[in-house]
Structure formats: structure tokens, C-alpha cells
N, C-alpha and C positions, 0 to 999 in steps of 0.2 A: 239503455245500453247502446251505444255508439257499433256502428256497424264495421266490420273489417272490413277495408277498400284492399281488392285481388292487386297483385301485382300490378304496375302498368305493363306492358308488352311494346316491341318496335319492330317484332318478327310477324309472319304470317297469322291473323288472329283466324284461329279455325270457330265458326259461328255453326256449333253444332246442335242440328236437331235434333228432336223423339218425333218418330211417326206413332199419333195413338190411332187406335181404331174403336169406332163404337157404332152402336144398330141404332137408330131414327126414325121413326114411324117404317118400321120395316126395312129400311135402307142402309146397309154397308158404308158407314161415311168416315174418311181419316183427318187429322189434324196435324198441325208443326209443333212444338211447343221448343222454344227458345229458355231455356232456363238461366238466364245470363248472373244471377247474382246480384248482392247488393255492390255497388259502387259505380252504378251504370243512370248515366241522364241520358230523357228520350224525348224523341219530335217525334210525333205522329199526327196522320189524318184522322187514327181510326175513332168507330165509334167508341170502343173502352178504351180506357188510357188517353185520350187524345189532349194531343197541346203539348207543353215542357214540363215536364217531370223526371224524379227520380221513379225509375222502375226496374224491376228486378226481371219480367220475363217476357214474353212476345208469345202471342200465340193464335196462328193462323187456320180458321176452323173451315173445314166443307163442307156446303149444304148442298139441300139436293137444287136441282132446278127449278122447281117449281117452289119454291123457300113463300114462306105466307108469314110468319113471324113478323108481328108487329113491334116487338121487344130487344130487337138484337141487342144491346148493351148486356140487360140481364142473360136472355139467352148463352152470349162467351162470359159470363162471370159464374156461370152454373159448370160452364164446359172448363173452366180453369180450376173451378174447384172440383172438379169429377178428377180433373188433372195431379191434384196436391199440390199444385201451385202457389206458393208460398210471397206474400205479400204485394203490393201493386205490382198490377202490370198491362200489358195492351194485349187490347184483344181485334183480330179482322176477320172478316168473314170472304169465302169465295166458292164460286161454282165449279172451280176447276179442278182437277185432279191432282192434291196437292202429295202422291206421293211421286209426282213427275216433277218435284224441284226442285231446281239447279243452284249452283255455288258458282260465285266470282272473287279471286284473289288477286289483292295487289300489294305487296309490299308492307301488309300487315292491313290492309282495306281489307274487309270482307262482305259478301252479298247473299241472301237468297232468295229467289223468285219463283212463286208459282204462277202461270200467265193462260190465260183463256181468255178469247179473242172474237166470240161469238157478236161480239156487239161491239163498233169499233168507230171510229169516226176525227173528227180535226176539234180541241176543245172550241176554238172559235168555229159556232156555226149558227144558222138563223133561227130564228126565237121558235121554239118549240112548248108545248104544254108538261111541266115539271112540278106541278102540282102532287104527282104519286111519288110514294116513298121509293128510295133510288133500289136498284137490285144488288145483290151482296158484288162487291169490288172482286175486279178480273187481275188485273196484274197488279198484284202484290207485292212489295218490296220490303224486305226487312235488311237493314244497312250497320255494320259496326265499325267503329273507329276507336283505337287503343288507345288514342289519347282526348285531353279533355277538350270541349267546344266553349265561346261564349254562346249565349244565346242567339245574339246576330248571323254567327257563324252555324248553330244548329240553322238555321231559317235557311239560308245559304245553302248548307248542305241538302236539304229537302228540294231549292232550284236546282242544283248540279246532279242528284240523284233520278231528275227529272227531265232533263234534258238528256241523259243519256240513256233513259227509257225509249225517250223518241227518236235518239239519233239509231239505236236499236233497232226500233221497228221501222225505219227508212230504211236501213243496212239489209233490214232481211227480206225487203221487199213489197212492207204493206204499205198505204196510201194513209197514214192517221198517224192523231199523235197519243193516241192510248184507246181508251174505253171512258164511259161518265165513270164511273165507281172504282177507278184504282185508286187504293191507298201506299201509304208510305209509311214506313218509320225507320228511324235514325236515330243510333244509341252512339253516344258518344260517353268516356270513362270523366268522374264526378272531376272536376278540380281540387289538385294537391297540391300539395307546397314542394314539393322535388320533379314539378313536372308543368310544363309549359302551358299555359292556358292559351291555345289559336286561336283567332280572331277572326279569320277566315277561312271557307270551305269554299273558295268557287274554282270553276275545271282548274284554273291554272295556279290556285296554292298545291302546295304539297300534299295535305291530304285529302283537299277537292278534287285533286288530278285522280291521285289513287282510287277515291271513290267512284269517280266517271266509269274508271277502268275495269272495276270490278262490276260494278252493275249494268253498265254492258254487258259486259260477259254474261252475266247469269241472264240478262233477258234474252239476249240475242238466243244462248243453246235451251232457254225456256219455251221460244216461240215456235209454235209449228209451220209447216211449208206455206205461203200462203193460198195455196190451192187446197189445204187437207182441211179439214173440219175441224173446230176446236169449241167447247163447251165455255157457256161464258164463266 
């Protein structure tokens, strides 16, 4: 059965979550779940879902701090079906408090961010030992766009989503261009025959600008003071 593609949109796309809450070895931990539907292609870093695909939800899970799980992939495919989360989708993990995540709109760009900042740094830096498994991703980015991408142009979208993470974290103050472990994704709507397939996403197309714009916004009122404390 051929799937129903949602309307296209060229108005504000609202990228709306569910806060779940569930107990973990004794711990109060919450999640995002992005229920986006079928007619949605997605870029991501993360460990589930990751690469270009068609995917229908997002879902951004908190672990505790001290996270030992040698599994994550299976780990968010347990927590997605705990979810009823309904066919492929991306799954991310983070340390940070994700019922403190913010929304960025632009013009039908949409963003959300949950950001923890404990462990922070410039990606270019000197050779370090990176033989251990990375710690679950700090600033999180989940990105939509109404209309359809090529693939070149998803890949694009993931630099320009990127850049404006860091021009973010310059703006509000801190000395870095992220954390090792953030992840990204970027859902772009499938290609239709009544709707324009773009080519490019970077800051100065049209909805690489919008996207800049929007995810700024949600990292910049994600980030905290950089004097305050924040969980990685």
C-alpha cells in the first residue's frame, strides 16, 4: 500500500513534540518523540536511523549521567517501541534535560534543541585517545523543512544547521564549536510531482537561510549562561 504523502506546507511548520516519561534503573528520565508521519526524508548522524532515509519519527531519549549501555541503537529501538512508534525512524540519545527544549521558526523552517554543554571544546583540536565509546550527544538538533531536498542539498542542510549551532554558541558567549557527541537530523518532505525538488540548502538559498535562522534561535534560548552549570 503506497503511503499518503501530508500535504506540502509554505506556512510556519510547527515540529511538534510528546514529552514521554519513564523510571531507569531507578531514575525519572524523559524523551521527545517527533511523530512526523509518512512522507518525510531524513539526514541524520544519529546512532538509529542514521544516513538518508525515509523516516517517519525522531526521537530524542535522556540518559542518566553515568549511561554504561554498550547497545544504544537497540537501547532507542526498545524506547521507540515502548513509544508505539510506528515504522522507521531516528533515534538520539543525550544527557541533558530534554524537557528544557526550545523551538526555532522561520518562515515555515522549524527547529528543536535540547543542548548540555558540560563537555565542550573547538572540533579541530590535538590528537587525543578516542578509542572509548563516545558519551551519549549534548546538543541535539532535530530540523524540518516543508519542502523536498536532493540529497546534495540534505548534506548541505546538515553544514548550514551546523554552522549555526556555532555561530550560536559564539553569540552567547562560549569559546567552542560544539561538544564531540552532538548529533543532527534533518527531515526534509519526500519529492512530488506538484512541488519543487531544491537543490540547495546552504545559509544563502532560501531555505538554508530559513534554516540558519531557525536553529539559531533554538540553540541560542537552549544554551545556558556560560558561567551556569549545565549537564552534558
Amino acid at each position: 500500500m503506497t503511503a499518503v504523502v501530508p500535504p506540502l506546507r509554505t506556512r510556519t511548520l510547527p515540529l511538534s513534540v510528546e514529552c514521554l516519561t519513564r523510571t531507569e534503573d531507578g531514575e525519572q528520565l524523559h524523551a521527545l518523540l517527533w511523530s512526523a508521519g509518512p512522507g518525510w526524508r531524513m539526514i541524520s548522524s544519529t546512532v538509529l536511523g542514521g544516513g538518508i532515509a525515509e523516516r517517519a519519527w525522531v526521537l530524542n531519549a535522556q540518559v542518566s549521567h553515568g549511561y554504561r549501555r554498550t547497545d544504544p541503537a537497540q537501547h532507542l529501538t526498545e524506547l521507540a517501541r515502548d513509544a508505539r512508534a510506528q515504522g522507521e525512524g531516528v533515534g538520539m540519545l543525550t544527557a541533558a534535560d530534554v524537557t528544557a527544549h526550545t523551538h526555532g521558526y522561520d518562515a515555515g523552517a522549524a527547529a528543536v534543541v535540547t543542548a548540555g554543554i558540560g563537555v565542550r571544546g573547538w572540533a579541530a583540536s590535538p590528537s587525543e585517545d578516542i578509542s572509548r565509546a563516545p558519551a551519549p550527544g549534548t546538543i541535539n538538533i532535530i530540523a524540518a523543512l516543508p519542502v523536498p531536498l536532493t540529497d546534495a542539498a540534505l548534506v548541505n542542510a546538515v553544514a548550514t544547521a551546523t554552522e549555526a549551532k556555532v555561530q550560536a554558541l559564539l553569540d552567547a558567549g562560549y569559546d567552542c564549536s560544539g561538544t564531540p557527541t552532538d548529533a543532527v537530523c534533518i527531515a526534509a518532505r519526500r519529492p512530488h510531482p506538484e512541488a519543487e525538488t531544491h537543490a540547495f540548502a546552504g545559509p544563502r538559498s532560501l531555505w538554508g537561510a530559513r534554516l540558519a535562522r531557525a536553529v539559531h534561535h533554538a540553540v541560542h534560548t537552549a544554551l545556558p549562561s556560560p558561567g551556569a552549570t549545565s549537564p552534558d
